[in-house]
C-alpha positions in Angstrom: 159.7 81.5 98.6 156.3 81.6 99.9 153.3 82.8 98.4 149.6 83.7 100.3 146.2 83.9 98.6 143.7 85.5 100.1 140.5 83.4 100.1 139.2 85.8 97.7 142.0 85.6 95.5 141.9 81.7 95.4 138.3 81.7 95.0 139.0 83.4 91.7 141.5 81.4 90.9 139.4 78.2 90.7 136.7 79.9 89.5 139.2 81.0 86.4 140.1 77.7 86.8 137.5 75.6 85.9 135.6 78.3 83.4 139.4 77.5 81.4 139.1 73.5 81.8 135.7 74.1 80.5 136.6 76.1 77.6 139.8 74.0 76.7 138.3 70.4 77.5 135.3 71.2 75.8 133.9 68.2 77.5 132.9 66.4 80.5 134.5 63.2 82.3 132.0 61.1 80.3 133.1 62.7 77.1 129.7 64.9 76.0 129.8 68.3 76.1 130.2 70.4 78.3 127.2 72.9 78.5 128.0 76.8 77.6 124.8 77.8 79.5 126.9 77.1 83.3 129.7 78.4 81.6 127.8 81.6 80.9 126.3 81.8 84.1 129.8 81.5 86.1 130.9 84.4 83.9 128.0 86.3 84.6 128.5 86.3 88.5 131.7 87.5 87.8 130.8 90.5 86.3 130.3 94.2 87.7 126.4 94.8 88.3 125.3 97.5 85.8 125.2 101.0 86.2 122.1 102.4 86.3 120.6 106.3 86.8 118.8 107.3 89.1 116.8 110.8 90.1 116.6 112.6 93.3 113.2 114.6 93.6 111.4 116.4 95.9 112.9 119.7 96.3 110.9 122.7 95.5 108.9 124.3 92.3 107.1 122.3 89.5 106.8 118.4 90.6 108.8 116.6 90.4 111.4 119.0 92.2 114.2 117.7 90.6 117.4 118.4 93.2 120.2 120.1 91.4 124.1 120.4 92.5 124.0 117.5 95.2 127.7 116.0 95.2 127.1 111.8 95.2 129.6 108.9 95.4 129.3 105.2 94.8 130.6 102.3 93.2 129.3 103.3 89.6 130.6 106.9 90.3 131.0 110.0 91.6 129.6 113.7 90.4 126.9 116.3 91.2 123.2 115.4 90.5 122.2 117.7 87.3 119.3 119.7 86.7 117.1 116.8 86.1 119.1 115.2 89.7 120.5 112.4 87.8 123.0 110.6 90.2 124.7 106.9 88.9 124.5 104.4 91.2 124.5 99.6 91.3 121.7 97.9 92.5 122.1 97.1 96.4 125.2 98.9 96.7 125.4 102.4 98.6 125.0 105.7 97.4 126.5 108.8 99.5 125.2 112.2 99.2 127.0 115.3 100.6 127.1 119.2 100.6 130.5 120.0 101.6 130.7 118.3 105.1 128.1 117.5 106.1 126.9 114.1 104.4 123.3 114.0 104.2 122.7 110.1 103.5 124.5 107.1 102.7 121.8 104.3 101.3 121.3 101.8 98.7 120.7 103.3 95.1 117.6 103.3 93.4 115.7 104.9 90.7 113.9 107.4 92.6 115.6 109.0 96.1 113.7 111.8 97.8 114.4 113.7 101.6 111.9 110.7 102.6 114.4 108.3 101.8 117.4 109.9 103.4 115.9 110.4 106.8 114.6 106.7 107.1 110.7 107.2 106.9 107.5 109.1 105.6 106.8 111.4 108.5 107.2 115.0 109.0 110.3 114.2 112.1 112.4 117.2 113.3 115.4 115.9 111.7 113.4 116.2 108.4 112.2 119.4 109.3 116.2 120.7 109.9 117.0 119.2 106.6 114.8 120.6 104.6 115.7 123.9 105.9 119.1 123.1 105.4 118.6 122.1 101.6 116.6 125.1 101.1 118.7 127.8 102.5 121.5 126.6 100.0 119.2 126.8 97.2 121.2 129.4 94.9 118.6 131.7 93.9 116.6 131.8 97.2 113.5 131.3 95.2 112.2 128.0 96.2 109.1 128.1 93.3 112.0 127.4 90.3 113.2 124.1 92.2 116.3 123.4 94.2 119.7 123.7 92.8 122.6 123.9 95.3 126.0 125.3 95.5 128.7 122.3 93.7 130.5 121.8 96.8 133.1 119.1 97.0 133.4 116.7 100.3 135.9 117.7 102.8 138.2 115.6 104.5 135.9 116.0 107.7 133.1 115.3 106.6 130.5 114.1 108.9 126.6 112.8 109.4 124.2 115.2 108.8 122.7 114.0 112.6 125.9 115.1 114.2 125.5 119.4 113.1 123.6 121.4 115.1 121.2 124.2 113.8 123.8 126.2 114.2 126.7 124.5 112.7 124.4 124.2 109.8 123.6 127.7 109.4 127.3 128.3 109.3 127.7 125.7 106.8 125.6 127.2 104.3 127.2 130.6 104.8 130.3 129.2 104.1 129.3 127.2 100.6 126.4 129.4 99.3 127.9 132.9 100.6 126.6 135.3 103.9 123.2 136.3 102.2 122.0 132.9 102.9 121.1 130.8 105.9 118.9 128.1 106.9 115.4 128.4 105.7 112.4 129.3 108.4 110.4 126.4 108.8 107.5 127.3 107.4 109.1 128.2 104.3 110.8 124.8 104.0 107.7 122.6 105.4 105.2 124.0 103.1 107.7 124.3 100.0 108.2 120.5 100.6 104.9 119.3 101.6 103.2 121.5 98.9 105.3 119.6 96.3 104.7 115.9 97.5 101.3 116.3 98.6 99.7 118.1 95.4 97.4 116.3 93.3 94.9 117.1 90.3 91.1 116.2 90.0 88.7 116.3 87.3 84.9 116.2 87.3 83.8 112.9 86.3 80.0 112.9 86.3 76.9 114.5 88.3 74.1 112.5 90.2 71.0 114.8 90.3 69.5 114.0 93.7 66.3 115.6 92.8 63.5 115.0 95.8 66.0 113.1 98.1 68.4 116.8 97.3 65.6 118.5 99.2 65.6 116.9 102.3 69.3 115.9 102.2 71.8 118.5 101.0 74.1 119.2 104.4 76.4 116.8 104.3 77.5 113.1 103.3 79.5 110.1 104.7 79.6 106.9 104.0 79.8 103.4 105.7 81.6 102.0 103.0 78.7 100.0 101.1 76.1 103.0 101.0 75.9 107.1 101.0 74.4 108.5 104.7 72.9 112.1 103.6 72.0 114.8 106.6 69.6 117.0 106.4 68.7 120.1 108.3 66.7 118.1 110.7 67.9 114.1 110.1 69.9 111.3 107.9 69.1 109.2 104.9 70.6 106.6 103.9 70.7 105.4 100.5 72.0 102.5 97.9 74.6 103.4 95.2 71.7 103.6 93.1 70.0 106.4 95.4 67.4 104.1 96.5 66.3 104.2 100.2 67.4 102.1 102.7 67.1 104.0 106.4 66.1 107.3 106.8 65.4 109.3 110.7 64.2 112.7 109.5 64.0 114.2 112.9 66.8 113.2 114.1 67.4 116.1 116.9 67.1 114.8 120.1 64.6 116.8 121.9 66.5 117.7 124.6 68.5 119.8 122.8 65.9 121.2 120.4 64.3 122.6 123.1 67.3 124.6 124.2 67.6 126.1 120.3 69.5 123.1 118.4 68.0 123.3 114.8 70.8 122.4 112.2 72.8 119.4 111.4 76.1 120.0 109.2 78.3 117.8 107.3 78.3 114.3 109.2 81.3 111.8 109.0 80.5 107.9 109.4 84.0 105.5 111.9 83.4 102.2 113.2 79.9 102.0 113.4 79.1 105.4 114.9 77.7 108.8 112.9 79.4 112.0 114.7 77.2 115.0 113.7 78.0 118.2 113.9 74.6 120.0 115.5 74.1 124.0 115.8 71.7 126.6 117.2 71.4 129.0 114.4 71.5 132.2 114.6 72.5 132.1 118.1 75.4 129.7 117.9 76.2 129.4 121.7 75.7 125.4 122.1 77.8 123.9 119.2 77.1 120.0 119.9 78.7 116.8 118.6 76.3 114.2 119.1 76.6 110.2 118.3 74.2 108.0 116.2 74.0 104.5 115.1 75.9 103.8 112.5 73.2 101.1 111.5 69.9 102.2 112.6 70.6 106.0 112.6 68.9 107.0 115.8 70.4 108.8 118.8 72.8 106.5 120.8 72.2 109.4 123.9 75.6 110.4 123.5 76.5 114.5 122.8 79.6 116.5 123.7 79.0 120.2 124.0 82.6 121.6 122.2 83.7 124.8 123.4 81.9 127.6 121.8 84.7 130.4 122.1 86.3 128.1 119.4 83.0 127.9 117.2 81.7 131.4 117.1 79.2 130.8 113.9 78.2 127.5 115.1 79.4 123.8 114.1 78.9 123.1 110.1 81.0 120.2 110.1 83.0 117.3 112.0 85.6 115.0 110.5 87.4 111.4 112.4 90.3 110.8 111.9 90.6 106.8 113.1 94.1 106.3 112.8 95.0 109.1 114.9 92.4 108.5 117.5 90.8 111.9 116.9 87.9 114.0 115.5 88.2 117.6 114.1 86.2 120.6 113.7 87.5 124.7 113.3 85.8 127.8 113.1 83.3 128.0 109.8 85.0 131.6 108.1 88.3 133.0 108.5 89.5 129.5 109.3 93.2 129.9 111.2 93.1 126.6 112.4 91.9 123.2 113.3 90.6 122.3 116.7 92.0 118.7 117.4 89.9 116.4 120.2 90.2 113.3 121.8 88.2 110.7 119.5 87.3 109.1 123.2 87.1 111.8 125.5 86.2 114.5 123.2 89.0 116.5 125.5 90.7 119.2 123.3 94.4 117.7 122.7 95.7 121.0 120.5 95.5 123.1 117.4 96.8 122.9 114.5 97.4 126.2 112.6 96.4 126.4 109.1 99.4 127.8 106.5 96.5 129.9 105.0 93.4 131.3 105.7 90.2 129.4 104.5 87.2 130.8 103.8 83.3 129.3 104.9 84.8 125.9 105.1 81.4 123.7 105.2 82.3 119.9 105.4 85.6 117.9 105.7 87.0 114.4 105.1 89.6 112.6 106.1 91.5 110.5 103.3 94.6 108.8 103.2 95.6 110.5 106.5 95.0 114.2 104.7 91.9 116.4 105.1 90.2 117.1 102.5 88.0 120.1 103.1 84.7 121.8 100.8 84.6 125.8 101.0 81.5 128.0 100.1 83.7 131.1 98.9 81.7 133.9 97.5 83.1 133.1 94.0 86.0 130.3 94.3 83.8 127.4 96.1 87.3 125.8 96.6 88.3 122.1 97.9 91.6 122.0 99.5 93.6 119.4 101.2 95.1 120.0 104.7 98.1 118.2 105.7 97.4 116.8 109.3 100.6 116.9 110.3 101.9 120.3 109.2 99.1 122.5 108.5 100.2 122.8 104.9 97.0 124.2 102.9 96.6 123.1 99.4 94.0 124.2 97.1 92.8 121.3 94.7 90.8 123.0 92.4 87.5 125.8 92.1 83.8 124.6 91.4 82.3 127.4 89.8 79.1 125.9 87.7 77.1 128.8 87.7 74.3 127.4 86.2 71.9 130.5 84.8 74.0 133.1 86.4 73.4 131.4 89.8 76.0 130.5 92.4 75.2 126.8 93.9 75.8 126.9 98.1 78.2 124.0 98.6 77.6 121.5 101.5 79.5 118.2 102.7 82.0 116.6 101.0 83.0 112.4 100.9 86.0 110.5 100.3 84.7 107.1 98.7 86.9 105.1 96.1 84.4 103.3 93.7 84.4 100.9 90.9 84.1 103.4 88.6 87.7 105.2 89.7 86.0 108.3 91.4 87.3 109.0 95.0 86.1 113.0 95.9 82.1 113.3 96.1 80.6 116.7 97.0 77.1 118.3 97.4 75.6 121.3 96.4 72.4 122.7 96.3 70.5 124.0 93.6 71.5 126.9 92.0 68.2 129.2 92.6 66.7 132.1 93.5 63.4 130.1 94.2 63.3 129.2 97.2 60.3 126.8 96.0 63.3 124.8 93.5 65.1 122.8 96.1 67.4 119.9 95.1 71.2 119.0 95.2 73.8 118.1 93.1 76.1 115.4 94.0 79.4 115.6 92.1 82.1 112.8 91.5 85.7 113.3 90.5 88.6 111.9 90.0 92.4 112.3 91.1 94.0 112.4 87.5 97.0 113.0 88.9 98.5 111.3 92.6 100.5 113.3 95.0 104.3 112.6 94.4 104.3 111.3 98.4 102.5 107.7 96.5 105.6 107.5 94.5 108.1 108.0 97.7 105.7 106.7 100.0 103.7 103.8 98.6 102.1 102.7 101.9 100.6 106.2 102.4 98.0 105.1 100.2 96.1 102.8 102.5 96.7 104.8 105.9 
């Protein structure tokens, strides 16, 4: 008779092997003993890896959108994520994750799984876009503010990759599991749901710089170049220390050119690579809306200025925002905001719009930070920030500023993204609260993010885009 071993199967063997000589010897060739520590260790590698739990979040509804009724499979086991999205899973070893047929993801386990993870990156793709709709049009109660929880559906024997269904195959899908009344969600619907859940975030007031004399001359708008504050005034820039001490200032900074034909207002100013882009109006008119260039350094005119399109700025230009990473600058239309106007950050060419997922209201400065915008309204009563998502349009609103001082409204101006020492990021002007038109000054106002976005925790590198 002849007997085969696998090579797996005799691997074990002598592994058994010698952890039994070691145990029954209780010695080496030289007569000491034998140490229990590689003993241990060989025993060790032998044994199944843990099982461990993890979560799968970012659905829908209060963060951090647990996802509920997902059918998952792996080593460690096999079930449907519960209300909290518990799933079981071993370190390095696959986890697949199904509705039905149509298999969603197969990928390593690990304490924390989101739709980021399943489609392979951080961005907003198509096939993320179809997924989300997919997950949300099985959501049981069709009310995507309570969270997701899906329909338990078992896998089928033809199961396949969620890549290989059309729209339509999907939509039929989700008849079949989650009955006729539901379909695949509209994309706006799923986008937003999604992107308002990973990208929310909470701020608190930290302190308040009174700007006093420096308010009065300086309360449009603020950028930075990193190291100190650049302030713009109706008529020019300042720049200061951290301490508010002065450092450059160009208090006429409009060339003439252009006040001759009417110019007469700079807005909110944004500071990339050297180069100020401010935003500069003809108010009340508002026919030449101009974005003209500075030195970064010096802060006089480099004789560069672009002329935007008016018909897209009907009340004028209050504010410009770069975007460096994307090679572009933005601007919209001050009040009933439906959109942002993208341009060329070289050309100053229009490239497209981007439509807004709600109206905003007297929107006067904007930032760019960690690839979102980060806008500063004037509302009547709200005087809201909100944070744009660049690449859907998804608007959030951060939080109100309503000081009120003495029954007065203050008229908010620029806004800056900064992160300092002392762990405030968000920096925003206002003037004065007054009736007196003889009282001018500015408050500059630091905050806080209290809370990050849930896209830090499935994104880490978004952070430092």
């Amino acid at each position: 008779m002849k007997f085969f071993f696998s090579k797996h199967r005799w691997r074990a063997c002598a592994v058994l092997g010698l952890l039994c000589g070691l145990a029954a010897c209780g010695g080496s060739s030289d007569g000491t003993s034998a140490s229990p520590t590689a003993a241990a260790a060989i025993a060790d590698s032998l044994a199944p890896t843990p099982t461990l739990t993890g979560q799968l979040e970012g659905g829908s509804g209060p963060a951090p959108g647990y996802i509920e009724g997902m059918y998952y499979s792996s080593s460690a086991g096999s079930g449907y994520t519960d209300s909290e999205g518990h799933f079981l899973y071993r370190s390095g070893v696959p986890v697949q994750f199904s509705v039905g047929p149509v298999v969603l993801s197969s990928l390593a386990g690990a304490p924390i799984l989101s739709p980021f993870s399943f489609s392979g990156d951080c961005t907003m793709s198509d096939s993320l876009t179809l997924m989300l709709r997919f997950l949300f049009g099985l959501d049981t109660d069709q009310n995507a503010s309570t969270g997701l929880a899906l329909p338990t559906v078992a896998p089928s024997a033809n199961s396949a990759a969620f890549s290989t269904y059309t729209a339509d195959q999907l939509d039929a899908v989700i008849k079949s599991v989650a009955g006729s009344s539901h379909g695949l969600a509209d994309t706006a619907t799923a986008v937003n749901g999604f992107i308002t859940l990973v990208d929310n975030e909470k701020w608190e007031q930290t302190y308040v710089t009174d700007l006093g004399l420096l308010g009065s001359e300086a309360s449009q708008g603020v950028t930075t170049d990193g190291s100190s504050w650049i302030f713009s005034g109706t008529y020019g820039f300042f720049r200061e220390t951290d301490d508010y001490l002065p450092l450059q200032s160009n208090p006429y900074a409009i060339p003439l050119a252009l006040t001759e034909q009417g110019s007469n207002h700079i807005g909110d100013v944004d500071y990339y690579n050297g180069t100020i882009y401010a935003p500069i109006e003809d108010g009340s008119a508002y026919l030449n809306p101009y974005t003209v260039l500075y030195d970064g350094t010096t802060l006089l005119y480099t004789g560069t200025n672009y002329l935007m399109p008016q018909p897209l700025l009907t009340e004028g230009i209050p504010w410009t925002a770069v975007d460096g990473p994307r090679g572009v600058i933005y601007n919209a239309e001050w009040n009933y905001t439906l959109k942002l106007n993208v341009f060329d950050l070289q050309t100053f060419s229009l490239v497209r719009f981007l439509p807004l997922s709600q109206v905003m209201d007297r929107i006067q400065g904007a930032k760019v930070y960690q690839g979102n915008l980060y806008a500063q309204s004037d509302e009547f009563t709200d005087k809201a920030v909100y944070k744009i998502n660049l690449d859907t349009g998804t608007v959030i609103k951060m939080f109100d500023q309503r000081p009120d001082l003495n029954g007065l409204y203050s008229e908010f101006e620029g806004i800056v993204m900064r992160d300092l020492p002392d762990g405030t990021s968000m920096h925003t002007l206002d003037k004065y609260p007054t009736d007196n038109d003889d009282e001018n000054g500015a408050y500059f106002r630091h905050f806080t993010r209290t809370v990050p976005p849930l896209r830090l925790t499935f994104c880490p590198a978004s952070a430092s885009s």
